[in-house]
N, C-alpha and C positions, 0 to 999 in steps of 0.2 A: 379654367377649372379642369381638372384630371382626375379618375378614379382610379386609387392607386389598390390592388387587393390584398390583404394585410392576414396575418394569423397572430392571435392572442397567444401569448407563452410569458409563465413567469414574473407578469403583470406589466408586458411591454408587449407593445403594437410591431410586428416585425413585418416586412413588406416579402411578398414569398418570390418576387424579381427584384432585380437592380434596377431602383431609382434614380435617372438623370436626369430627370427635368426639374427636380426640387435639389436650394442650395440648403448648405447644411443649418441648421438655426431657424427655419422656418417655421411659422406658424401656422395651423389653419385649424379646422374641424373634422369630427370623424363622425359620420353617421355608420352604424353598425347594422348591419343586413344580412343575415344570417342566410348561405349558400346552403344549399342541398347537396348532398354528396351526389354524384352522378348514378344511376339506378345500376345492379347487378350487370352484370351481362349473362343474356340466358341462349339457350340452344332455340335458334329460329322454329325447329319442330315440336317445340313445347307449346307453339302458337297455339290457339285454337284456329287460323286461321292457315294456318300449313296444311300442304293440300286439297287447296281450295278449289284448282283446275283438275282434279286427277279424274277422269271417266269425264269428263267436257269435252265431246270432240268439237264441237260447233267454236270452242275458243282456242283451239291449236295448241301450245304453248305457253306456257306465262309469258314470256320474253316479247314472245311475238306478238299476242293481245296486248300488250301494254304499248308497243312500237303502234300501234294500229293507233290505240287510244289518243296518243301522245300526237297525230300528225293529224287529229281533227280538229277546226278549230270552234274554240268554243262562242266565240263573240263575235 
């Protein structure tokens, strides 16, 4: 079984890559699952969370805190 991902048009199922693993005349099922379009892309400083280290001396860097985090272990 393969999940082939497919867009409605015109009232045909059209596949949005090219299908080689299916011969032509095939039959199968379609269950339909409606994707979500992938979210905006926004400016990282509209975070509320930008600028979260700024006036932290005790955390150096974001880069650097994080490299700290990253080399402890947790288990």
């Amino acid at each position: 079984m393969s999940t082939i991902r497919v867009r409605y048009e015109d009232g045909v199922f059209r596949p949005l890559k090219r299908v080689r693993s299916v011969k032509d005349g095939a039959i199968g099922e379609v269950r339909l699952e409606e994707i979500q379009k992938p979210a905006k892309r926004v400016s990282v400083r509209s975070s509320e969370f930008f600028g979260l280290w700024k006036n932290r001396k005790e955390l150096g860097n974001g880069l650097s805190y994080t490299r700290r985090l990253r080399t402890k272990t947790r288990y």
